[in-house]
N, C-alpha and C positions, 0 to 999 in steps of 0.2 A: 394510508395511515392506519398501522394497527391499532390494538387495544393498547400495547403500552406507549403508543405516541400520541394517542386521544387523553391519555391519563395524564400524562404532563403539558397538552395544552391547556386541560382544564386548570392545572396547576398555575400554567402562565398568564392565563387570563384572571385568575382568581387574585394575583400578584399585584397585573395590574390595574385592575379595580380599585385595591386597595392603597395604592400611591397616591390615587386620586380622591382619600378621601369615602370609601363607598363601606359602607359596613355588610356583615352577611346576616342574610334571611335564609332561615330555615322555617321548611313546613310538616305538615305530615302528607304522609301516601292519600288519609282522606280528608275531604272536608266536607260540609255540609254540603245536600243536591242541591235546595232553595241558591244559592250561589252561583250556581253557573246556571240553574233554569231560568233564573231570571234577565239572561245574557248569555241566552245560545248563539246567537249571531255574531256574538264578538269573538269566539272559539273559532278557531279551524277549522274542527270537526264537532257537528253536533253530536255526536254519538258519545253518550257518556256509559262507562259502567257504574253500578249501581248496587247498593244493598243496603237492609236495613238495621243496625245498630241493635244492641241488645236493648237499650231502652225507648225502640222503636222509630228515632229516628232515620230519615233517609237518606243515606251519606252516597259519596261520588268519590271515587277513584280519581286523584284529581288530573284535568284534563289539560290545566293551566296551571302558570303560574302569577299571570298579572294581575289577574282577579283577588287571588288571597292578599296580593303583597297590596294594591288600591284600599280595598277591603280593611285592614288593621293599620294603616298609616291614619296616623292624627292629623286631623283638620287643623290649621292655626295655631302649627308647631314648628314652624320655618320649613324648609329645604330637607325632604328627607332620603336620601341615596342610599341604594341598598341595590348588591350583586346578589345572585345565586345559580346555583348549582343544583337541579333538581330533575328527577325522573318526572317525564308527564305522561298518560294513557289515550293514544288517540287510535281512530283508525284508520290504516290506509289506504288511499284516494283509490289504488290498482286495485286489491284483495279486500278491502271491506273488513277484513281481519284487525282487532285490537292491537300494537307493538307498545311496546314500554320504547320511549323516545328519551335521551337525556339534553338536557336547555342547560347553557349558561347564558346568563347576559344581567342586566340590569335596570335599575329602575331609579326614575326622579321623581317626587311627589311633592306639589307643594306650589309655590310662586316661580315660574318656569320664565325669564327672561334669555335675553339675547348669549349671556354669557354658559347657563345652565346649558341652554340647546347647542350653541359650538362645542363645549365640553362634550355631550353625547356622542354626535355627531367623528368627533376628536377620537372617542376613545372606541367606536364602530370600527374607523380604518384602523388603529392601531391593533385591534383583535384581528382583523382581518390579513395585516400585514405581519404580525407574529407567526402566522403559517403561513404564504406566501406572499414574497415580495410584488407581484405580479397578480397584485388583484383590484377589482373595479367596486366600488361604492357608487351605487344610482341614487341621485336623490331627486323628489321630488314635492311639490309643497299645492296641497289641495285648495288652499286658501288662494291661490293662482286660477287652477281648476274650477272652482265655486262658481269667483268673480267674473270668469268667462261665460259660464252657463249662466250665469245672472243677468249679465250684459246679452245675452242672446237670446234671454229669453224662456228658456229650456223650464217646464211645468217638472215637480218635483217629483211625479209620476214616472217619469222618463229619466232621469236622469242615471239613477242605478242602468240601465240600458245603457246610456253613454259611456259611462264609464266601463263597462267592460267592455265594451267596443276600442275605449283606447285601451286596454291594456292588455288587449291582443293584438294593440296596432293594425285594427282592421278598417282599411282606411276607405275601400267601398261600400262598405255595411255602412260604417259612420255617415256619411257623406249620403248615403241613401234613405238613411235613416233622419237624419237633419230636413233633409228636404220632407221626407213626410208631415214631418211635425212643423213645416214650412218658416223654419227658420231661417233670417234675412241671407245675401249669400256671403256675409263678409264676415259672419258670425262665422258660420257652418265654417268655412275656409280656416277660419283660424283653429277648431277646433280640430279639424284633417291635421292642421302644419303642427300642431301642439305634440299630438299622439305620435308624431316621426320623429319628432325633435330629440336628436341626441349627441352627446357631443361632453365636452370639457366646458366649466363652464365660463370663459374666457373666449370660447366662439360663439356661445348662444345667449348670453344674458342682453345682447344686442337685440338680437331677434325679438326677445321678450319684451323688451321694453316700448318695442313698435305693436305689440296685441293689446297694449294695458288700456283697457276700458273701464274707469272706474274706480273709486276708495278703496276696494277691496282687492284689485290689481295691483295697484299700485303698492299697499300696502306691504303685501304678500312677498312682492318682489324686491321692496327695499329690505326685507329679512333674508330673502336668498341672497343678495350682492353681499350681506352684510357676513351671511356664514362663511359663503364662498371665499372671505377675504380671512378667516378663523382657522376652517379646516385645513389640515393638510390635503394639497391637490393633485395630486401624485398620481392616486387613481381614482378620484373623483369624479363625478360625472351628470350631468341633468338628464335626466329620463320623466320625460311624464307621461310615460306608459304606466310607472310605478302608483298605483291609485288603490286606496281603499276604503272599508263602507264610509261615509261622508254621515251617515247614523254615529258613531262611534270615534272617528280621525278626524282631525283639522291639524293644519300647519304642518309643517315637515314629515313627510315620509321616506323611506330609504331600505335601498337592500342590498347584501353583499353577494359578493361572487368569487368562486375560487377557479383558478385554471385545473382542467378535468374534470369540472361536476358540471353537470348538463342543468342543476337549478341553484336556485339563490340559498346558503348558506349563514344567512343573517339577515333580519327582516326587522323593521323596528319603527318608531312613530310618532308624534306629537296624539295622544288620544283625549283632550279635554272632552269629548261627548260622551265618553264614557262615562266619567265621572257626574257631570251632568244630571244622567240619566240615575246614576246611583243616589242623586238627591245631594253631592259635592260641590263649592264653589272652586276648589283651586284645579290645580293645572297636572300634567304628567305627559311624562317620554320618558320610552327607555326601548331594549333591541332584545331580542333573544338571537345564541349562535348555536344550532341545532349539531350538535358534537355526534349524533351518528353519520348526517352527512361527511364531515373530515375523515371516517375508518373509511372510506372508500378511495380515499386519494394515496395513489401510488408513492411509494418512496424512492427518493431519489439516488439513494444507498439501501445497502443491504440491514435487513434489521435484527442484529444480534441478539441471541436470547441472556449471553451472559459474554463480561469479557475475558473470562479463562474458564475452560473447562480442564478439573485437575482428577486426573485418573488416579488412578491407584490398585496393586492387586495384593493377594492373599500373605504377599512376604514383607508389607509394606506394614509398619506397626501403625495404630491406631492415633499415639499422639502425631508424629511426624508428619499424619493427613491434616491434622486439623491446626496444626502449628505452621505450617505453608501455606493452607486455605485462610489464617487468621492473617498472617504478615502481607498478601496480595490484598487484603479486604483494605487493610491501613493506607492502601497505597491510592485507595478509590475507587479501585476495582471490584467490581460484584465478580462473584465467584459460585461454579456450581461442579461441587464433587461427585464422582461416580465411578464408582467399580469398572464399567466398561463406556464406549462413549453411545451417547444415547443416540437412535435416529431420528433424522428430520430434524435437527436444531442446529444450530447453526451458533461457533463462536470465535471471537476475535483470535485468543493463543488457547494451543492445547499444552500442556504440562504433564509428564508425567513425576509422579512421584517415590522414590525410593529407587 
């Protein structure tokens, strides 16, 4: 997907945001550093760039965008949904090097029920399925995850350990690791079958229902049957390899995936600890879809730069180019005129004129 087909997904998605209701947030390049230093672990990357204001403040090249939009959303002002579209400054995991990344996605702030989260959820696959038909949504829900490690026992010390253990589905480290910390074996076992677990979730909410230890089991799961029966299930899927910091995330998490990219292309999340932590009572979810990953995805046609290329030479008068360039334009057709035909571009009809 080039640049000009990356330009009109963001278009499509910005579309449909806005059927549903979601308004746009705009930020600036910077914001204050105090803002993300106080929540570097919720970031990607900690590496922020940096500089200090004419009036000496210390401003950040911003790195994120959930932070600002949490950050200026009002407390005990209902439901407040907001898309955007925004360059972010991270760097990358290979090279260590700064890229300018561009995010669309969205955000929900506010009192987040059953219906708030299916709509998210709803409009995840729908971004995902606007670029291909043929793609997969993992979802996964930590408030499952917790309740296991609660029932087993698992010291809070360890548990960041755990979970990256499942979410490399590394199921002899897991299981070697359990037993160090000598947890019973029927715990440890279920926590091995969790991390493998995957599937549609119409094969596995069975399985699930046989690990539930617990209020918070329980709970967790009657929210997943509940989505599972909201979302579209097309390419849906339970994974609970999908896990993250349990500092920052509770209740549904979720990632997309496109055929031909080797990583997830949408990543998104119930985060009340965030908020939490920022001294807020209410609730939030929402997804970013990382729009440089899509320029790497092949087309499945040829990608025209214009749909007529209209020639013209020196015996050709000047109105009569622009009077055929203008009545092909009326027609729908973009149109690009040139003396001679240019190399490397590539167009649907060539014309000549005169």
């Amino acid at each position: 997907m080039g640049p000009l087909q990356s330009e009109q997904a963001v278009q499509q998605l910005r579309e449909l945001y806005r059927r549903y209701g979601y308004i746009q947030y705009k930020m600036s390049k910077f914001e204050p550093y105090d803002l993300y230093a106080h929540n570097k672990s919720f970031l990607v990357s900690e590496d922020i760039l940096t500089f200090t204001d004419a009036d000496g403040r210390l401003m950040a090249l911003k790195p994120d965008v959930t932070l600002s939009i949490v950050k200026n959303a009002k407390e005990g002002e209902g439901l407040q949904k907001v898309y955007y579209s925004e360059n972010v400054y991270r760097t990358s995991p290979m090279t260590r090097s700064f890229r300018e990344i561009m995010q669309t996605g969205l955000e929900c702030v506010g009192e987040i029920d059953l219906v708030a989260t299916g709509e998210v959820l709803t409009l995840a696959a729908r971004s995902l399925e606007l670029v291909s038909d043929d793609y997969l949504l993992d979802l996964s829900h930590l408030g499952f995850v917790a309740g296991l490690l609660d029932a087993a026992g698992v010291p809070e010390e360890y548990r960041s350990g755990l979970l990256k253990l499942m979410g490399e589905k590394n199921v002899s480290a897991l299981r070697g690791l359990c037993r160090e910390l000598g947890l019973d074996p029927e715990g440890s076992e279920d926590l091995c079958q969790l991390a493998t677990l995957y599937g549609p979730p119409g094969e596995l909410l069975p399985a699930l229902r046989e690990m539930v230890r617990g209020e918070r089991m329980e709970t967790s799961l009657k929210e997943l049957e509940a989505l599972c029966a909201l979302v579209p299930d097309k390419g849906l899927r339970l994974d609970f390899s999908v896990v993250n910091d349990m500092d920052y995330y509770n209740g549904v998490i979720f990632r997309g995936y496109l055929p031909g990219l080797p990583s997830g292309v949408l990543s998104g999340g119930r985060y009340d600890n965030l908020l939490r932590q920022m001294g807020r009572r209410d609730s939030a979810i929402g997804f970013a879809v990382y729009m440089n990953l899509l320029e790497r995805l092949e087309q499945p046609e040829p990608c025209f730069d214009a749909d007529v290329l209209l020639l013209y030479d020196d015996t050709t008068p000047a109105p009569a180019v622009f009077q055929e360039a203008e009545r092909c334009r009326q027609t729908g057709q973009s149109v690009r005129v040139e003396r001679r035909a240019p190399a490397g571009l590539t167009f649907r009809t060539v014309r000549k004129v005169g």
